[in-house]
N, C-alpha and C positions, 0 to 999 in steps of 0.2 A: 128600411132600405129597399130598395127595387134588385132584382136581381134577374130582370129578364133581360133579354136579347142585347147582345153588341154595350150591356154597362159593364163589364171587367175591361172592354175594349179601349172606353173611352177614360178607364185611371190609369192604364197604362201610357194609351195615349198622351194623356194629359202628366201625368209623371215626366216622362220625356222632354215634352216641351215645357213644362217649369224648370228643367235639368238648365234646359239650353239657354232660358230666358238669366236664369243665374250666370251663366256665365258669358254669355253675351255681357250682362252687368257689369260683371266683374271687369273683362277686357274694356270695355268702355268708359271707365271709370280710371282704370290704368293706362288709357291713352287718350284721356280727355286732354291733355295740353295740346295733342295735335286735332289738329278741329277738328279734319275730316274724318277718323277712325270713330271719333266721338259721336259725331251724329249718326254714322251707320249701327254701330252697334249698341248705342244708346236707344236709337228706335226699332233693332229687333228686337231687344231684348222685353220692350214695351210690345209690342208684335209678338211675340213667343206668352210672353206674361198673357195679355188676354186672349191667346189660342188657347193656353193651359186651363181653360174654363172648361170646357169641353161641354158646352152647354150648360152648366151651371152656374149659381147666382157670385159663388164664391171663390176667390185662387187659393190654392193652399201656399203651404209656408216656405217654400221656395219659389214657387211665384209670385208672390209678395217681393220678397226683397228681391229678386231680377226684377219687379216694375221699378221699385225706389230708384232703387242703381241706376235703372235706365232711363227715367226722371234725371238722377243727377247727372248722369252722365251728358244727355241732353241741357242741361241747366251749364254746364262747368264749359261746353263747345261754347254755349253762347257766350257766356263772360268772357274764353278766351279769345274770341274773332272779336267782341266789343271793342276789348283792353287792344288788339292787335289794330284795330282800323284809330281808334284814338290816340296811340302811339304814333301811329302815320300821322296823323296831321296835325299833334304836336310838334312834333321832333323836323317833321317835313314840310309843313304847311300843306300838305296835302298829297293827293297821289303822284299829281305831276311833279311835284320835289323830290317826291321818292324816285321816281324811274328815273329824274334828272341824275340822282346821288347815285343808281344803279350802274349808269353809263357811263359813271367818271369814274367808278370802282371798275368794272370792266377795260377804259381803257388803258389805267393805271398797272392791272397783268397781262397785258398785250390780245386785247381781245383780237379777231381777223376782221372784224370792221373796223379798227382803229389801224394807225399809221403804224404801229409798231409793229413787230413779228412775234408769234413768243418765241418765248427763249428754249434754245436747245438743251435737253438737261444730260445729254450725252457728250456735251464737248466742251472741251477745256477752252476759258475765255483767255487762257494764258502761252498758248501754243497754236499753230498754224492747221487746219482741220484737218488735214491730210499726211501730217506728220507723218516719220517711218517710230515706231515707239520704241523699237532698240536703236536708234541715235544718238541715247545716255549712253552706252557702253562701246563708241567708238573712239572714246579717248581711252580705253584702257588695254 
C-alpha cells in the first residue's frame, strides 16, 4: 500500500463520489419511464462511477453498482423513447397525425385558438351572470 502524500485524500474522495454514483443510479433507475430524468442521471451516475477511480485501475463496490444502474438506467430511456416514438406512428401514422389528434383534442376543451371560449367554471349555466343570489328568498 502507498501511503504517501494526498492517497487518504483520494479514498475519501473517491468514497464520496461512488456515494453519489449509487444514487444517481438509483434515482435513475426509479424514473427511467420518464426519459429525460433517465438520461441525466443515468449518465452521472456513469460520470460519478468513473471519477470514483480516483486514478486507479479499479471501482470499488459501490461504484460498481452506481455504473450498472447507470447503464440501465440509460438502457430503460432508450427503450422508452423507442417504444414512445413507435407508438406514434403506429397509433398515428406518424408525427404529423399526432399533432393533427393534438389540435382536435385542444379544440374539443375550448382551446383560445379555437372558436370556442372556455368555459367559466364560476358560473352557473342555469341562471343569469349577474343575478342578485338572495332573489330565492323574496318570495318568503
Amino acid at each position: 500500500m502507498d501511503y504517501g502524500p494526498g492517497r487518504l485524500d483520494r479514498k475519501v474522495r473517491s468514497a464520496g463520489m461512488e456515494v453519489a454514483s449509487l444514487v444517481m443510479g438509483i434515482v435513475g433507475i426509479a424514473l427511467s419511464c420518464c426519459i429525460y430524468p433517465a438520461f441525466i442521471f443515468g449518465s452521472l451516475a456513469v460520470i460519478f462511477a468513473l471519477l470514483s477511480r480516483g486514478g486507479e485501475r479499479k471501482i470499488g463496490g459501490s461504484g460498481r453498482a452506481g455504473l450498472i444502474l447507470g447503464i440501465l438506467a440509460l438502457a430503460c430511456g432508450v427503450l422508452f423513447l423507442l417504444y414512445g416514438i413507435f407508438t406514434i406512428y403506429v397509433q398515428f401514422g406518424g408525427v404529423e397525425g399526432y399533432l393533427e389528434y393534438v389540435e382536435e383534442l385542444l379544440q374539443g376543451i375550448g382551446n383560445p385558438d379555437s372558436a370556442a371560449p372556455y368555459p367559466n367554471p364560476y358560473q352557473n349555466p342555469y341562471q343569469e351572470p349577474y343575478a342578485d343570489p338572495y332573489s330565492f328568498f323574496e318570495g318568503f
